[in-house]
N, C-alpha and C positions, 0 to 999 in steps of 0.2 A: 670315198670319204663319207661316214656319218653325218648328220645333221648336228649329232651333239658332237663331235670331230670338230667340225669350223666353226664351233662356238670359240676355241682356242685361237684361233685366225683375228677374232676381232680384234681392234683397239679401244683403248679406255671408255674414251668416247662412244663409240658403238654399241660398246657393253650396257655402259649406265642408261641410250636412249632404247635398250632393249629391255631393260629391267622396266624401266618408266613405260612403256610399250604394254609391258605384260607379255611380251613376246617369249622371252625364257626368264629364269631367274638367278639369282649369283649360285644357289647350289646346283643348277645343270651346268653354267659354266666353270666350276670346282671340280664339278666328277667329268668334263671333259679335259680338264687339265691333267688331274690325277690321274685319269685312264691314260693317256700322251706320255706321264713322265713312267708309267710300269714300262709303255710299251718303248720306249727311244731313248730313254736316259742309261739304259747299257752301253749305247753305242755314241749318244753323248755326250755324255758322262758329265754332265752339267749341277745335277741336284749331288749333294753331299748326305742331304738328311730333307726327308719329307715328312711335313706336319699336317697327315690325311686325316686323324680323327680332329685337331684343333680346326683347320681349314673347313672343315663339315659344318662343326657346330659355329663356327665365325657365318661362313655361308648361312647358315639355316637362321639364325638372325638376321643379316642381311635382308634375306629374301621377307623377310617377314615386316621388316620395316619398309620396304617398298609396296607392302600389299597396304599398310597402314597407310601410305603418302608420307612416311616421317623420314627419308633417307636420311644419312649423316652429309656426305655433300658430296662431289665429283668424283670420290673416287671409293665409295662405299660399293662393296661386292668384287671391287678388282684384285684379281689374283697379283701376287709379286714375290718375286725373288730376293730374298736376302743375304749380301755376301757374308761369307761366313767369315768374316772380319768385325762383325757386327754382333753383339752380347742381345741375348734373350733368355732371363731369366729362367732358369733350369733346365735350360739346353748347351749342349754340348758346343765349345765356342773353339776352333781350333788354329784359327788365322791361318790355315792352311799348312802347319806345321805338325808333323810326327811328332813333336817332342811335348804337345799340347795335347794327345789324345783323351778322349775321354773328360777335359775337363767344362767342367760345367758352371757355364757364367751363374753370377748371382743376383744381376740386374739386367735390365732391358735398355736398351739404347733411346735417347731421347725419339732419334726420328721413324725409331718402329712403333715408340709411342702413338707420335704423332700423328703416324700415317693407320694404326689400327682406331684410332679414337674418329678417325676421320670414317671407318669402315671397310680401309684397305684391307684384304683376308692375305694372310703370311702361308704361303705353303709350302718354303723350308728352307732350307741353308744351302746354297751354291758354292763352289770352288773357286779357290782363288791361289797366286801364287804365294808359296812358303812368306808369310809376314808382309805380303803383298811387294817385296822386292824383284820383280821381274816385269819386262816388258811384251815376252813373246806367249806366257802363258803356260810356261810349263810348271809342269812339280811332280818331281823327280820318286816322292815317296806315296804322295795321295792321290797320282792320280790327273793327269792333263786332263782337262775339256777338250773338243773333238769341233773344229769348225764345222759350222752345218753346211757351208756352201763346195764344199767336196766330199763326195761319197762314196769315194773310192779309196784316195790315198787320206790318213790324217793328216789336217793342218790345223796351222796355229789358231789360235780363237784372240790371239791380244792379252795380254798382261797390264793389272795383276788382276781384274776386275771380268778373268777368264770364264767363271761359271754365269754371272749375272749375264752377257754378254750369249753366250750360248744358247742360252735359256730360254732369252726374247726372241731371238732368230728361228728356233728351232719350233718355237709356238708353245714353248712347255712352263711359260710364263708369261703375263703381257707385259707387264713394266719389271723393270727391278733395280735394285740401290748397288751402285759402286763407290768408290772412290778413286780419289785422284791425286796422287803426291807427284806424278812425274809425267803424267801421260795416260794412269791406270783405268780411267773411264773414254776418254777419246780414244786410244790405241784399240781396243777390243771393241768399240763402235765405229770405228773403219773397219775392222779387221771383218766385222759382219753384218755391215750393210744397213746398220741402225744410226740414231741419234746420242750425244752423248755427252751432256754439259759438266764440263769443268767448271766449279763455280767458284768464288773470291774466298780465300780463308776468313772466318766470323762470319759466313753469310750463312750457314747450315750448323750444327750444335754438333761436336766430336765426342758428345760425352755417351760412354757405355764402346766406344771404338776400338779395338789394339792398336796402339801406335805404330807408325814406324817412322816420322819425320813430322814431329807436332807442330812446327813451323810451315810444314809444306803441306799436310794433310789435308785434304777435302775431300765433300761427299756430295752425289753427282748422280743423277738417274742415266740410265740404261729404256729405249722404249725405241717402240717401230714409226711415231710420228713428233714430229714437234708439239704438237698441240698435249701428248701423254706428258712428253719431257718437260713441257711448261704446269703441268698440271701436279707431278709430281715433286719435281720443285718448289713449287707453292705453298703443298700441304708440310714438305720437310725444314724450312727456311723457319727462322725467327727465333729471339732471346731465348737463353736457356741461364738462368742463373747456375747449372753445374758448368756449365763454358763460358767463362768471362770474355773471351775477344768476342761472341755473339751480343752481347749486350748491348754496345753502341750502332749497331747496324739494322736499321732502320726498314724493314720488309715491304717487300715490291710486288707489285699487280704485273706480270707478267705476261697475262696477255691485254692490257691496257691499247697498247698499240705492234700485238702482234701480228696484225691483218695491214699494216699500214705500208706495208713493200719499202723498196729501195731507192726508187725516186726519190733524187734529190741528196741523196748518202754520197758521199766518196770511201770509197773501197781500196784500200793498197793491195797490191801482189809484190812476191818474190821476185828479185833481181836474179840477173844472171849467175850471181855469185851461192847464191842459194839452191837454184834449179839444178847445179852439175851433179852432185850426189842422190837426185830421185832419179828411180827407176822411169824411164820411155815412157812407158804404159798410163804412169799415173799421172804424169807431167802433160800429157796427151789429156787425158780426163779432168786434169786440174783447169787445162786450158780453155777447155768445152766448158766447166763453170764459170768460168770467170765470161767468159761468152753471152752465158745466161742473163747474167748480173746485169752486162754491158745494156741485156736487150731491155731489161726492167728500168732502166734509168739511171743506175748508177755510174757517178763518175768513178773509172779506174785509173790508178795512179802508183807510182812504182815509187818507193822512201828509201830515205837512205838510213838504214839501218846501222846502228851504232858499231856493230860487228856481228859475223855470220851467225843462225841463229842457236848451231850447237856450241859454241865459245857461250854461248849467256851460263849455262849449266856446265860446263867442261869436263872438270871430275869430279860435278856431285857432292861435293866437300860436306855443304849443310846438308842433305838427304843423309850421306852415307855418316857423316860425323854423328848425327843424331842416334841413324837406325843403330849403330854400335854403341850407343851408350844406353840401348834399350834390349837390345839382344845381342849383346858382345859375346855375354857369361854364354850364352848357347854355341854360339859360333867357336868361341875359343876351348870350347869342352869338344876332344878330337873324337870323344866315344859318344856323343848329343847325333842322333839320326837328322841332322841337318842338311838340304840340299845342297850340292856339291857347289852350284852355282851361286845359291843364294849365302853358302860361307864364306865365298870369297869378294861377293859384295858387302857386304856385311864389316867384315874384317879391313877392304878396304877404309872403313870409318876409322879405323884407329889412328888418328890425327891428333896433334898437341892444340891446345886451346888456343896458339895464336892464328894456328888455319883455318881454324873454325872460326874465330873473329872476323877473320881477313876474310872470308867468303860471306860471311854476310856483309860486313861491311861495302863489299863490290858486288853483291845482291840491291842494296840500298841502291847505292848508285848508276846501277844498270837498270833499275826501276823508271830512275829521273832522264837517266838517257833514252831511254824506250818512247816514256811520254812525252818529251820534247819532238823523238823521231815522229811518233803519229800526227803531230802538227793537225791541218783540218782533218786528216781521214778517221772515218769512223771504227774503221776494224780494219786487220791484217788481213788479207784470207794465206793460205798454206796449206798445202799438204798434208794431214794427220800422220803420215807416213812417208820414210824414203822412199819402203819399198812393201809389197802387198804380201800377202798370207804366206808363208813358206809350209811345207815340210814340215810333221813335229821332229822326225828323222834327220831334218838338216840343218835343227837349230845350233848354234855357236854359244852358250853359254856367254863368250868374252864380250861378244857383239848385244847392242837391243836398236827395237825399231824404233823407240821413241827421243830419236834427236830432235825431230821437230816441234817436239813436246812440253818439252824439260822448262825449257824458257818462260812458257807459261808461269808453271806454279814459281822459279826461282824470282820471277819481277812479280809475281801477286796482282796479275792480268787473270781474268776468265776467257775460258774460250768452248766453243761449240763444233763438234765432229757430225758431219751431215754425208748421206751417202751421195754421192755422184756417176757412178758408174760402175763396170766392169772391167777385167785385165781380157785376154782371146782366153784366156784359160776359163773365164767366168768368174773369177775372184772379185771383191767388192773394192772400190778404189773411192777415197771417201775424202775432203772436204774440212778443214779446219777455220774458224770463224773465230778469229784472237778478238777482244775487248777491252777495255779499260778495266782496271776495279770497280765493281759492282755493277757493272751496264749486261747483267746478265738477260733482262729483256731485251736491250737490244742485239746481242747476238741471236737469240731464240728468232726474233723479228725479222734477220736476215736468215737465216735460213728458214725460217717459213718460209721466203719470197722462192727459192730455189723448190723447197718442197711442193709447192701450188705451180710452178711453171715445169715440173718434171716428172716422173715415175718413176723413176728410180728403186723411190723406197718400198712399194708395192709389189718387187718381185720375192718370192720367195723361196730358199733355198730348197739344194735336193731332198737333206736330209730330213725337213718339216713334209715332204710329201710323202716319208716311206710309210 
């Protein structure tokens, strides 16, 4: 491997004290990214659309403001991945659907704003599933992403936030932007061995986004440490007068007291009634975190949970209710090149307005029973998954992996997906860190404490060393 090869390998953090160093500058670590996505993005098929000449000239500024001492702040020169869920003006925006080719947004998204003003460099548009409806990652017409951590058979990468997810693993990005209606940034950050904050809806700006569930929507970094994903977050969070539920939520120091471990926390785990449905493997791994936790000080304690925690989301009513009243006319059009799978999610939406009441209405209420269940503890932990990476071969359309998910976004909790381990096959078996509304520092804060006590997150897949 090249010198300018593992410049791809750093993390944010590494990057910026390398720039400030004089050690390299953002444009070697550009043209070591761009070299990575010519040579591995056939086979992971993670970038949709690369922006080599805009990324240049972003980088060649960059670098030039660090020679001046006037950087823009922590994340100026950092390469990132953009789901292609995400509008940048006079780029091609396709939400991961056939039916969208070619067209070409005509505004920029608040937090790509946000994040280039900051001096994040954009180096292109990632894959994602058809309207981001899916949990396993596939897309039937454009094209799956290819897990990096088997390089033999393909597996799943996680759904829907499957290219940003790829991306970071694979080294062919260092951070990148997901979202999260169901599970879509936690599920593809177990699936591959990264970090991955679901955050509170109003806490990040939707505006310049495709919808698919504007009640459930949120956006959510993809990165290889907590300390990127708190960094990233940062710079994307806060009021946007085009997204009114941003305006009353009030922006957070995230790492304030990210260093400050778990001593002293109480931490719930999953009751019996919850464990029967994980896979061995992960429940085995889940159990060796919770172990960690034990050893950092936190008190662990077992809640009684209103009802099991795929009953919070059942079937979906408000996701699928919404995504059909946004993408019906596609789905119900039988000659629309529409994913086979993601039509008939979709189509389940079509619900009369009193089940759509009646699900949110019992969203409400499952919110007030959730937060009466946490009582003193500070966070859930869970699973991210039943079950680990499969087969893109043996996916089941009917089935998804995000039952442990869903609950998240329908009670309007954040939560944080941290890696934990391996299955014997090597597959990533990873960690969920449920939260109250807006206590996204302190999920970050717990899994720091797991990050600094483990290695975990430091190994790196087959497919980033071909």
């Amino acid at each position: 491997m090249s010198d300018r090869d593992q410049l791809s390998f750093l993390n944010a953090g590494e990057l910026v004290a390398g720039y400030k160093a004089g050690t390299f500058t953002p444009s070697d670590v550009v043209e070591s990214h761009l070299a990575r996505i010519a040579a591995l993005n056939g086979a992971v098929h993670a970038f949709i659309d690369v922006y080599a000449d805009e990324a240049r000239a972003a980088a060649a500024q960059s670098t030039q403001r660090y020679r001046d001492g006037k950087p823009f702040g922590a994340l100026d020169g950092v390469p990132v991945g953009v789901k292609d869920l995400i509008e940048i003006d006079g780029k091609v925006c396709t939400a991961g659907s056939a039916t969208r080719k070619g067209r070409v947004a005509e505004q920029t998204a608040t937090i790509v704003k946000k994040l280039e003003a900051r001096g994040a460099i954009v180096l292109g548009k990632v894959h994602t599933v058809e309207f981001a409806l899916g949990g396993w990652g596939t897309n039937q017409h454009l094209g799956a992403p290819r897990n990096p951590w088997n390089a033999e058979v393909p597996h799943t990468a996680g759904g829907s936030s499957n290219g940003s997810a790829a991306a970071v693993a694979a080294r062919l990005a260092t951070i990148a932007i997901g979202t999260d209606t169901g599970g879509s940034v936690r599920g593809p950050a177990g699936f591959n061995n990264l970090f991955g904050l679901k955050t509170t809806s109003g806490r990040i700006s939707l505006h310049g986004i495709v919808p698919l569930s504007p009640s459930l929507d949120t956006v959510g970094p993809l990165a290889r440490s907590v300390h990127d994903a708190a960094l990233l977050f940062q710079a994307m969070q806060g009021p946007d007068v085009r997204d009114p539920t941003t305006l009353d939520v009030t922006p957070i120091d995230p790492f304030a007291e990210l260093e400050d471990g778990v001593k002293g926390l109480t931490l719930a785990v999953i009751d019996a009634r919850e464990r029967k449905a994980v896979d061995p493997e992960l429940l085995k791994a889940y159990d060796a975190a919770i172990e960690v936790y034990r050893s950092l000080g936190a008190t662990i304690v077992t809640i009684d949970l209103p009802k099991p925690l795929p009953e919070f989301s059942r079937a979906a009513e408000i996701m699928m209710g919404e995504a059909y009243a946004i993408h019906g006319a596609v789905a119900d059009d039988p000659s629309s090149p529409m994913d086979d799978g993601v039509r008939t999610r979709v189509l389940a939406g079509k619900i009369d307005a009193k089940a759509y009441i009646e699900a949110r209405w019992r969203a409400q209420a499952d919110r007030q029973a959730m937060l009466q269940a946490f009582g003193a503890a500070d966070a859930l932990l869970a699973p991210t998954s039943q079950v680990p990476p499969i087969p893109l071969a043996e996916v089941d359309e009917a089935t998804t992996p995000a039952t442990l998910t869903r609950f998240v976004n329908q009670i309007g909790f954040c939560g944080l997906a941290i890696p934990i381990g391996f299955t014997s096959k090597t597959l990533p078996t990873s960690l969920q860190i449920v939260c109250r509304p807006y206590q996204e520092a302190l999920a970050l804060r717990i899994g720091r404490a797991h990050e600094a006590a483990t290695d975990w997150h430091t190994r790196v897949p087959p497919m980033a060393k071909l």
